[in-house]
C-alpha positions as CSV (number, residue, x, y, z in Angstrom):
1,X,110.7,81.7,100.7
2,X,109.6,84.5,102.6
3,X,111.8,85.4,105.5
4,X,109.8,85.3,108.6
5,X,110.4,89.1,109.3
6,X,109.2,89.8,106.2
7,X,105.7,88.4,106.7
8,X,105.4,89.9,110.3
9,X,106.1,93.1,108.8
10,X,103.2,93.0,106.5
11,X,100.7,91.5,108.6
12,X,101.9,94.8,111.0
13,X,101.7,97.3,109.0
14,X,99.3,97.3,106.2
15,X,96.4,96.7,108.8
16,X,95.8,99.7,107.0
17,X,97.2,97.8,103.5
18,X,94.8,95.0,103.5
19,X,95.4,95.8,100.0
20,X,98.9,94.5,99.8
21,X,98.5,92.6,102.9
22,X,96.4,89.8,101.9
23,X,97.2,89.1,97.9
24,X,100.8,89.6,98.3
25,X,101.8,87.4,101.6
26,X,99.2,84.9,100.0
27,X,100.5,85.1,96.4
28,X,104.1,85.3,97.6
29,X,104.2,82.3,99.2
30,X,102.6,80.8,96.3
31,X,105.5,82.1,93.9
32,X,108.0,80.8,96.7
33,X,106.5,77.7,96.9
34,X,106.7,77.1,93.4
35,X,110.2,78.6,93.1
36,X,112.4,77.0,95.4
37,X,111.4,73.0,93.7
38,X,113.6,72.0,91.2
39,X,112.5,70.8,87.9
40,X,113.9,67.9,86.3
41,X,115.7,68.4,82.6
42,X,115.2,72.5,82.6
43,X,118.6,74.4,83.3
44,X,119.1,76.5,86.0
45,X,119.6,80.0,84.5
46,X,120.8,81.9,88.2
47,X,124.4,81.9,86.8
48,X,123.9,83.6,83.1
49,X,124.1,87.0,83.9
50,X,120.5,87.4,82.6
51,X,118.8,87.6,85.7
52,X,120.2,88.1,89.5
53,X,118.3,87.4,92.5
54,X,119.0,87.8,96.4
55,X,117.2,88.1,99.0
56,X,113.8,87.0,98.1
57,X,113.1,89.0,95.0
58,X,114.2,89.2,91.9
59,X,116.6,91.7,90.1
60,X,115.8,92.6,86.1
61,X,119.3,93.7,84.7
62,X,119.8,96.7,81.8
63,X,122.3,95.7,79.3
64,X,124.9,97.2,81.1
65,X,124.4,94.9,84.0
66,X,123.3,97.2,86.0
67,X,119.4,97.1,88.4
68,X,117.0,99.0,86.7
69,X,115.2,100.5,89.2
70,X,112.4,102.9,90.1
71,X,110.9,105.0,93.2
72,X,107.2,104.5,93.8
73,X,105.5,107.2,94.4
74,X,108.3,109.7,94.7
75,X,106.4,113.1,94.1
76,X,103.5,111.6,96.9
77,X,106.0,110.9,99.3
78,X,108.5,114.0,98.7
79,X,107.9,115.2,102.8
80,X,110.1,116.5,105.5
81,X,111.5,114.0,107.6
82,X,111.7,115.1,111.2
83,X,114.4,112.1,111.7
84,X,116.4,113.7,109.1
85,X,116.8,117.6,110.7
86,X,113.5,117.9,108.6
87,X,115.3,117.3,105.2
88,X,113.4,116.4,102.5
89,X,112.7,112.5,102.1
90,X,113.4,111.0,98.6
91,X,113.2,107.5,98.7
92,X,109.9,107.1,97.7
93,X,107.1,104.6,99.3
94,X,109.0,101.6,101.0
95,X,107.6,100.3,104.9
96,X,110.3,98.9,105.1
97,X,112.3,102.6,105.2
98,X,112.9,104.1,108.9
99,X,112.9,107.5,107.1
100,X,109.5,107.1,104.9
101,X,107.5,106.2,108.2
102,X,109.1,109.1,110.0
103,X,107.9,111.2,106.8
104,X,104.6,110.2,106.8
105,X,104.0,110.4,110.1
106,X,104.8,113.9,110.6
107,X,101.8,114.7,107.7
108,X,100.1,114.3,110.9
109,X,101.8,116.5,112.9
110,X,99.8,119.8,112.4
111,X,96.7,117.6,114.3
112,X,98.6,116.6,116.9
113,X,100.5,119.8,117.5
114,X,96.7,121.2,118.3
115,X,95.7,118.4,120.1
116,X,99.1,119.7,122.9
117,X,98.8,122.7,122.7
118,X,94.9,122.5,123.6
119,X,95.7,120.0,126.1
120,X,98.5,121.8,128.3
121,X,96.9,125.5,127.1
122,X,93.0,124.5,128.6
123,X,94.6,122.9,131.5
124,X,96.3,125.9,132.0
125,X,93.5,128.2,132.2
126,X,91.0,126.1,133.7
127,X,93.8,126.0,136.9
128,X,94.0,129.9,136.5
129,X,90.4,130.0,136.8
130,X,90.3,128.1,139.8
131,X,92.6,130.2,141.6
132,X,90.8,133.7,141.0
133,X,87.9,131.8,141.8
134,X,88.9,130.8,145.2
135,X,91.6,134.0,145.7
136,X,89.7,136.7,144.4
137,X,86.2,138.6,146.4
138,X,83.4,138.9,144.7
139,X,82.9,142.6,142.8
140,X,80.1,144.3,140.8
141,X,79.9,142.4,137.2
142,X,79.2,144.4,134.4
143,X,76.6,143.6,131.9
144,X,76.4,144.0,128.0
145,X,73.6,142.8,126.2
146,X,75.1,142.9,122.9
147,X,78.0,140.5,124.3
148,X,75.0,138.2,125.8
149,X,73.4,137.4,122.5
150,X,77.0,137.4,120.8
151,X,78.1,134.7,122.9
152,X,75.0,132.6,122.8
153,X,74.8,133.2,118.9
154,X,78.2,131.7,118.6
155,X,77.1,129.0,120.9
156,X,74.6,127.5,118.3
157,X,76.6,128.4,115.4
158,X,79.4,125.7,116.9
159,X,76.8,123.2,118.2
160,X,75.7,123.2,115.0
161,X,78.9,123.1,113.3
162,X,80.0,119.9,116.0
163,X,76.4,118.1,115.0
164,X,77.7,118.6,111.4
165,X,80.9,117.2,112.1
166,X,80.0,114.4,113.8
167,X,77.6,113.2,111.1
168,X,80.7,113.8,108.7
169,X,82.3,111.7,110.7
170,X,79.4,109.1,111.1
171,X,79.2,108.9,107.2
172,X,82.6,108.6,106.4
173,X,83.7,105.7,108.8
174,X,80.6,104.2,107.7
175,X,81.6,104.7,104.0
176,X,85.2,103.7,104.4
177,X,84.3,100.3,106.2
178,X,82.3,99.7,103.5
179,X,85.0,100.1,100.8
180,X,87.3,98.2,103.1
181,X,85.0,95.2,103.3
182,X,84.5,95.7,99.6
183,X,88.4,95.2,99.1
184,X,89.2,92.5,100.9
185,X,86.2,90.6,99.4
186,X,88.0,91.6,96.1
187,X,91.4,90.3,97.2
188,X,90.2,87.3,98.7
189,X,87.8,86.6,95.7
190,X,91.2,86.7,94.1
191,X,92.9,84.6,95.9
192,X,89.8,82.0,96.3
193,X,90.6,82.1,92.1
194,X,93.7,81.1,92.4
195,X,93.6,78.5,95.2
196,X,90.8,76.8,92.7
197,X,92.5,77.2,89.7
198,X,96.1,75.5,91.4
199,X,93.9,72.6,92.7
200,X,92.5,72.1,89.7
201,X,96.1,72.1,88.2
202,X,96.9,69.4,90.6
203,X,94.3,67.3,90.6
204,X,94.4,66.9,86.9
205,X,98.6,66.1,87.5
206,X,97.3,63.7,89.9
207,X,95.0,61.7,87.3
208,X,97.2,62.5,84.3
209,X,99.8,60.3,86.3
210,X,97.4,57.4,86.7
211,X,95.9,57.5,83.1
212,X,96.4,55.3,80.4
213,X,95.2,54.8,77.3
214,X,95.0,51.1,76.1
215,X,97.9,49.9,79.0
216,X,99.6,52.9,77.8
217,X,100.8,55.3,80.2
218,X,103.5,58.6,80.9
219,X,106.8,58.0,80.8
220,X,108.2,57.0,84.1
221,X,110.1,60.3,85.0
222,X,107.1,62.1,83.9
223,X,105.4,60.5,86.6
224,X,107.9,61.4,88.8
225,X,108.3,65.3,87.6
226,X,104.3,65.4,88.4
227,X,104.6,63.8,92.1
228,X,107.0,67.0,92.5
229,X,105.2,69.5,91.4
230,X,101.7,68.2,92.8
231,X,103.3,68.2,95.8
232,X,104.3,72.2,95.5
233,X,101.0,73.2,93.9
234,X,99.0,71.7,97.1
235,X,101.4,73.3,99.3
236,X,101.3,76.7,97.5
237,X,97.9,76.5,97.3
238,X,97.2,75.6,101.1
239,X,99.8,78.3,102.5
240,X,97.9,81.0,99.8
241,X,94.4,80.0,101.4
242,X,95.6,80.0,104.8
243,X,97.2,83.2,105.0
244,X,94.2,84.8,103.0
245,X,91.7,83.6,105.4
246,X,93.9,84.6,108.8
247,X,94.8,87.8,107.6
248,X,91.3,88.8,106.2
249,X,90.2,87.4,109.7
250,X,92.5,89.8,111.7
251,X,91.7,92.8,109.4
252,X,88.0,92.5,110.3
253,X,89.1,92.7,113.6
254,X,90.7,95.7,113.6
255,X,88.0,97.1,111.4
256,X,85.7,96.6,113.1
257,X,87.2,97.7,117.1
258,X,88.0,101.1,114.4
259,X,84.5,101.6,113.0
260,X,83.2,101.0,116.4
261,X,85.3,102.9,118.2
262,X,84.0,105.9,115.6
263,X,80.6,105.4,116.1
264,X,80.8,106.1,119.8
265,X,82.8,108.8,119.4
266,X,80.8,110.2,116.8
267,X,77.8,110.1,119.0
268,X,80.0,111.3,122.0
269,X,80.8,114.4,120.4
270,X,76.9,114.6,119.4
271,X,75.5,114.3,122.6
272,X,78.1,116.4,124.6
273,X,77.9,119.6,122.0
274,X,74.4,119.1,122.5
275,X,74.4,118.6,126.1
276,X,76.4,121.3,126.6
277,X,74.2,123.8,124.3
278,X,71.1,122.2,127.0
279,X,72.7,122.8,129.7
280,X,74.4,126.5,129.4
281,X,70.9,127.9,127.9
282,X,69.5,126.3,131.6
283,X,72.2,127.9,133.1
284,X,73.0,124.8,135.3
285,X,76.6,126.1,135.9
286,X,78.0,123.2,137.7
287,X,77.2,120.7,135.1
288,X,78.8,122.8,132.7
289,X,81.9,122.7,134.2
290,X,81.6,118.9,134.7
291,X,81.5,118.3,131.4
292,X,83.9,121.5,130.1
293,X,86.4,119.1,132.2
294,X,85.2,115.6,130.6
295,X,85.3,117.6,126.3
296,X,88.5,119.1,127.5
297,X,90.7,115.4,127.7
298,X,88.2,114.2,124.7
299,X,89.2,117.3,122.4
300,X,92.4,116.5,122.5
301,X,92.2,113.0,121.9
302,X,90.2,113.4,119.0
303,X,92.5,116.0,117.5
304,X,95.3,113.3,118.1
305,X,92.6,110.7,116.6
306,X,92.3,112.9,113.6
307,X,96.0,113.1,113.0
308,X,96.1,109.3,112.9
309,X,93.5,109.3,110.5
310,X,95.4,111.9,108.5
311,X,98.7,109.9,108.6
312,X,96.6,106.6,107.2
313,X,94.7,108.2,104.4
314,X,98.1,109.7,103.3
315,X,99.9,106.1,103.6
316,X,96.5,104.8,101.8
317,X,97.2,107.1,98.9
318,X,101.0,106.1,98.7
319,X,100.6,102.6,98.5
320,X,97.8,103.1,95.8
321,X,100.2,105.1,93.9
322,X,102.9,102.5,94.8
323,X,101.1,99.6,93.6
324,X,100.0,101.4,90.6
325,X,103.6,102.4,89.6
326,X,104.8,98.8,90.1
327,X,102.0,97.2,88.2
328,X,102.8,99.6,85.2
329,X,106.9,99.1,85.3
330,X,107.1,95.4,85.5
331,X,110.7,95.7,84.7
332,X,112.2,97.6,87.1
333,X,113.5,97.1,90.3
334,X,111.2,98.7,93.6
335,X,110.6,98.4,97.3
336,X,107.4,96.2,96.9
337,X,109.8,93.7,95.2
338,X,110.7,93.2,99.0
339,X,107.4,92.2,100.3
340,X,106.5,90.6,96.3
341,X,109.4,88.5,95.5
342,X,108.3,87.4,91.8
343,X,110.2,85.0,89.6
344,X,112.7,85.6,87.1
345,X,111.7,84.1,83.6
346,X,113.9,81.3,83.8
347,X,111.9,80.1,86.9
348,X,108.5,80.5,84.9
349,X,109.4,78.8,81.8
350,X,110.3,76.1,84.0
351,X,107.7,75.6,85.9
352,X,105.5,76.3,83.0
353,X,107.4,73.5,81.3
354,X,106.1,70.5,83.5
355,X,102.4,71.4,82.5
356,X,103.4,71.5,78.7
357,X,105.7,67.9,78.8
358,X,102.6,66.5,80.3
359,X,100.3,68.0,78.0
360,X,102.7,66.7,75.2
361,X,102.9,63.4,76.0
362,X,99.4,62.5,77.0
363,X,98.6,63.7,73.3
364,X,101.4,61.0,72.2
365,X,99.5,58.3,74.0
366,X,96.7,59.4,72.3
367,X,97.6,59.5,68.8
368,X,99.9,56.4,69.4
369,X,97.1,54.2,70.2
370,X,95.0,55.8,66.9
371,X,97.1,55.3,64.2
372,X,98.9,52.3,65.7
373,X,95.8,50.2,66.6
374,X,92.7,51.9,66.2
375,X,93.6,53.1,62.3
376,X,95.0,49.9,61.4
377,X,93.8,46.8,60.2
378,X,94.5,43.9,62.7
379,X,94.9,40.4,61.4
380,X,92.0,38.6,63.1
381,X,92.9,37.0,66.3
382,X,95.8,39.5,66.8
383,X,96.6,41.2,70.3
384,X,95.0,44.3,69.3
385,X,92.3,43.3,67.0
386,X,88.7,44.3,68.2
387,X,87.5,44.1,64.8
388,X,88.2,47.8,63.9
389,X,86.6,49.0,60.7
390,X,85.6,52.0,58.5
391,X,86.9,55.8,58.4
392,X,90.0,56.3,60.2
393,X,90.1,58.2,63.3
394,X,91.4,61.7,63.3
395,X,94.0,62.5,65.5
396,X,94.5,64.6,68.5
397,X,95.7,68.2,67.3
398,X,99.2,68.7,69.3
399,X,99.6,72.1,70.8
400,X,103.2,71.5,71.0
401,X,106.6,71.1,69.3
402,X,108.5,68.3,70.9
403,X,110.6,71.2,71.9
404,X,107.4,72.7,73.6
405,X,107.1,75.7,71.2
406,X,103.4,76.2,70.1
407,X,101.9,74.3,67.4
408,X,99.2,75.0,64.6
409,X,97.2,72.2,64.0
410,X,97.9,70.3,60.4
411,X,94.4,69.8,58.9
412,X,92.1,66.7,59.5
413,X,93.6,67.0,63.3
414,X,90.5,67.9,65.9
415,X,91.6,69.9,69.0
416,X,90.9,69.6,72.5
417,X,87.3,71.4,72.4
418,X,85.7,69.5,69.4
419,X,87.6,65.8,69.9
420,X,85.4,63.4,72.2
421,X,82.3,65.0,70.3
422,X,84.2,64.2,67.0
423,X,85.2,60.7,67.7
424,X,82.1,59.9,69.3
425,X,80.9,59.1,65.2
426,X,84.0,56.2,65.0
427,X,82.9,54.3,68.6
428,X,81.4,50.9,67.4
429,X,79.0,48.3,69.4
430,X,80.9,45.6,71.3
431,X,79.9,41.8,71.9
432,X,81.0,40.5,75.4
433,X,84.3,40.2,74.9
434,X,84.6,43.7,73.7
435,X,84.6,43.2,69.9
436,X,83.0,45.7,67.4
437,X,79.5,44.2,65.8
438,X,79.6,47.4,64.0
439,X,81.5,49.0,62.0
440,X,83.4,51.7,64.0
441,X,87.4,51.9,64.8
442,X,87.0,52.7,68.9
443,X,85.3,50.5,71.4
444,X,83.5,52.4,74.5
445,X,86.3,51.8,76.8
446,X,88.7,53.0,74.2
447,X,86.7,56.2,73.9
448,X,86.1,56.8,77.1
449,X,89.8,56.2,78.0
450,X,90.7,58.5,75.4
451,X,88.1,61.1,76.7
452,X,89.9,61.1,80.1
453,X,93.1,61.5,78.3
454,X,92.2,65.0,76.1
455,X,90.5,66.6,79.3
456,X,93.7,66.2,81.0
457,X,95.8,67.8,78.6
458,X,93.1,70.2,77.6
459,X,92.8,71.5,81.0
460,X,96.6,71.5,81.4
461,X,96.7,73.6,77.9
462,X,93.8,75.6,79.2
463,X,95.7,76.7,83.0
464,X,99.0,77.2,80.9
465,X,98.6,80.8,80.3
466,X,97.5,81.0,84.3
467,X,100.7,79.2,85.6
468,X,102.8,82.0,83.8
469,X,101.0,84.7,84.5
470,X,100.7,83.5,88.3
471,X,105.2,83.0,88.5
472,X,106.0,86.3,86.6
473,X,103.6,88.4,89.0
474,X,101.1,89.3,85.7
475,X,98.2,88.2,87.4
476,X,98.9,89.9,90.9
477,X,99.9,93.3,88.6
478,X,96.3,92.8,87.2
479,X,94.8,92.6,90.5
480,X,96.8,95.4,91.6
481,X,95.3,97.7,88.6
482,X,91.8,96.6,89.4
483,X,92.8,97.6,93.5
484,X,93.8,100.9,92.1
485,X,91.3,102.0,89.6
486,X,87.9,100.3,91.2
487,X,88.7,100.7,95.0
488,X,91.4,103.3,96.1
489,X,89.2,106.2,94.8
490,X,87.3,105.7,97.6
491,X,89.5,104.2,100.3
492,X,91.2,107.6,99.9
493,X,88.4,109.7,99.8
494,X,86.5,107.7,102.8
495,X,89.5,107.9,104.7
496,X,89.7,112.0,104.0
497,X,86.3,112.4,105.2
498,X,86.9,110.5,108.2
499,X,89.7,112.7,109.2
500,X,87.9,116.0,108.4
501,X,85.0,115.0,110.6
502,X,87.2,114.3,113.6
503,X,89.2,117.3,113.2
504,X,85.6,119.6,112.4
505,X,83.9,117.9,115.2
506,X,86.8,118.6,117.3
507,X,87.0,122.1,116.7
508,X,83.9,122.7,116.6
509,X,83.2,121.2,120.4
510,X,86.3,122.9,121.3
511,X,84.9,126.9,120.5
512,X,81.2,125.3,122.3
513,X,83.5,124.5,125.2
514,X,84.7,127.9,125.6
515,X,81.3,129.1,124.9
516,X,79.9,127.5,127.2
517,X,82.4,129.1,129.7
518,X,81.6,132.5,128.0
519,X,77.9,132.3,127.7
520,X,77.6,130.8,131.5
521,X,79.7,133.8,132.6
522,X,77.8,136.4,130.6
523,X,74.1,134.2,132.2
524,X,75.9,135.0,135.4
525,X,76.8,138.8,135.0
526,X,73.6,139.2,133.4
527,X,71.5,137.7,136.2
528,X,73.8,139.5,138.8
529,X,73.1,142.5,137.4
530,X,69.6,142.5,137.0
531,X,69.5,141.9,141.0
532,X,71.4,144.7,141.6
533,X,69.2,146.8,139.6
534,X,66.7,146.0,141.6
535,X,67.9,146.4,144.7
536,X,69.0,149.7,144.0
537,X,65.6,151.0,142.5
538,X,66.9,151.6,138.8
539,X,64.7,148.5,138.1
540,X,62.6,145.8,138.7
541,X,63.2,142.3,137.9
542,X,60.2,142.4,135.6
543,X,61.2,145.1,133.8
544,X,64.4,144.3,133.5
545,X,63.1,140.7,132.1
């Protein structure tokens, strides 16, 4: 099983991973469930050498002995590590790696390196402003008109370039909720699959236990293997949709306190590069200074935001390129094998095993009763005489060896799609007491007996190929491929354009900010001159207009 800091790492960590967060903690405990029950009469192969496991996962071995193993994503992940004296990191995607979060966070580290620096520089100059404001008299401004237009050209350039920003921004958190919501349906879609496909597994166990044809039934420690494994299915099958639905439930959440958390700030950013454009051209100084103060703390905090966001589209593309690598090297050794324990082959054959026995031996009881008693020619009065007559029933097409390798069908055998239709043309009309008054070798009850009996192992045969590639991690490496080719494109390229609007909108109401301050200075030194022009006779405010 999953060890319990296992699963609270996932949940923890791949908010941002609802990739591997929901089919792998789902599926895991699936493959767990199924791995840790013993099956009757199949040898435990922990102790040949082939395969060694520990800790949760399993181990494929060269033929030296030795782990075959692989980095994910090295060339992705190949960053300085600031815990490290800023070596290089080399050990390729792993959450579960001190040194790979350190790397990955420091991709971040130009954004929030601006965000200080802004902070504690601003701050800094706003307080020297301050102080010649209050410490300094009040002498003769000079006026240049070529600076005045300068400043309040640059003033719309960056309102412009912040309302440009902030519709970046808009779009893309829009866009990458949308692809996350589109994933998680994916993944859950997936594991809805499989929870249906198990229970169907286990229901038919269930009636294959109970089903008999003429008084015939399984073998006793049949029975007893499917009480077992019915048991494990339902189990693996409630844990799988359980976890799905929690952790789908608590991704929303944080989706959703994200994307709206965006929005606002989206239309913060709007309105107060706006706001601030309104307000300078109206030359309502105080205002301005209000709100230099309020886009000064927001700046930075939406630089820092947009180093976040650059640290999770980077960790987005990693785990794509992760999950891709593992998917495609089923046979090496990786980090996801951590959070993905799969089954050795050993554990899948066996598991795989129970389906086929019980598939085997419900076709025995089948073809027992047909050319036993319904292909043979009672004595009248006889136990088993219902007054069978006319061509013999075919039998049931095996799709097993008794040794459970596959089996071709001998000819004149029908299989599991054609059979009821076939020996539907051999059921006879029965008096009361459930004699044939026709001719025909299979009484209704018979049939329909015998019906219930292929469906079972047909749908057993049917879910074989499913069971295996469910254990040996086929069908999660599937889903994986899908996640990487359908759905990362644009997680990564959604999350990019989130980060680019926060840091274009932040820069951008960062130069209006000190714009404003410029273009209100120049309003002020312009308007003060002008008045001293006049008083002085070299003008007149309307000529000077």
């Amino acid at each position: 099983m999953l060890s319990s800091n296992q699963i609270s790492r996932l949940p923890s960590f791949l908010f941002i991973f609802f990739i591997t967060l929901l089919s792998p903690v789902g599926l895991a405990s699936v493959i767990d469930h199924i791995e840790s029950t013993p099956i009757p009469g199949v040898v435990d192969g922990s102790n040949s050498g082939a395969v060694s496991r520990g800790n949760g996962r399993s181990l494929l071995q060269d033929n030296n002995g030795g782990n075959s193993s692989l980095i994910l994503a090295a060339d992705r992940t190949h960053r300085k590590d600031p815990s490290d004296k800023l070596n290089y990191y080399t050990g390729g995607w792993n959450i579960s790696n001190d040194h790979y979060m350190s790397s990955v966070a420091f991709t971040g580290a130009p954004l929030f390196f601006i965000a200080a620096v802004w902070f504690l520089g601003f701050g800094v100059a706003l307080l020297l402003v301050c102080l010649c404001c209050c410490c300094c008299g009040k002498t003769r401004y000079g006026y240049s008109r070529s600076a005045y237009a300068l400043s309040l050209a640059f003033l719309a350039l960056f309102t412009v370039a912040a309302i440009i920003g902030s519709a970046v921004l808009y779009t893309g958190q829009d866009k990458f909720y949308g692809s996350t919501r589109d994933t998680m349906d994916f993944v859950v879609a997936q594991a809805d699959s499989t929870v249906y496909k198990l229970r169907n597994v286990s229901s038919v166990l269930a009636v294959a236990k109970s089903t008999g044809v003429a008084q015939i039934f399984l073998p006793k420690d049949v029975q007893n293997s499917i009480d077992r494994v019915d048991d494990t299915i339902n189990s693996a099958a409630n844990t799988l949709e359980t976890e799905t639905r929690n952790n789908k439930r608590d991704i929303l959440r944080v989706i959703d306190v994200v994307s709206q958390t965006l929005i606002i700030l989206a239309a913060v950013m709007l309105g107060l590069a706006a706001l601030g454009f309104l307000l300078s051209i109206l030359g309502l100084q105080f205002l301005v200074y209000i709100l230099v103060i309020l886009g000064w703390i927001l700046i930075a905090a939406t630089f820092f935001l947009s180093g976040v966001f650059l640290v999770l589209h980077n960790v987005v593309g990693d785990t794509c390129v992760a999950m891709d690598q593992w998917a495609k090297h089923p046979e090496a050794h990786t980090a996801l094998d951590d959070i993905i324990p799969c089954v050795d082959p050993q554990a899948a054959r066996a598991v795989l095993s129970e389906s086929k026995e019980v598939t085997f031996q419900m076709v025995g009881v089948v073809n027992r009763i047909i050319n036993n008693v319904s292909n043979v020619n009672m004595p009248t009065g006889s136990p088993a005489w219902y007054n069978q007559s006319g061509p013999l029933v075919p039998s049931l097409c095996n799709p097993f060896n008794s040794d459970k390798t596959d089996r071709k069908c001998a000819a004149g055998e029908v299989e599991f799609s054609n059979a009821t239709e076939v020996w539907k043309s051999y059921v006879c009309k029965v008096s009361a007491k459930n004699v044939c008054t026709t001719v025909g070798r299979l009484t209704p009850d018979l049939y329909g007996q015998m019906n219930t009996a292929v469906n079972i192992s047909g749908g057993l045969y049917h879910y074989g190929p499913f069971l295996t590639e469910l254990l040996d991690c086929t069908f999660l490496r599937g889903t994986f491929n899908v996640i990487h080719d359908d759905h990362c494109p644009d997680l990564s390229k959604y999350s990019k354009w989130v980060y680019i609007g926060l840091a274009l909108a932040s820069a951008a109401v960062m130069f209006s900010l000190i714009f404003w301050v410029v273009y209100a200075r120049e309003r002020r030194h312009r308007k003060y001159t002008k008045l001293v022009d006049a008083r002085s006779g070299l003008g007149t405010p309307s000529q000077s207009k």
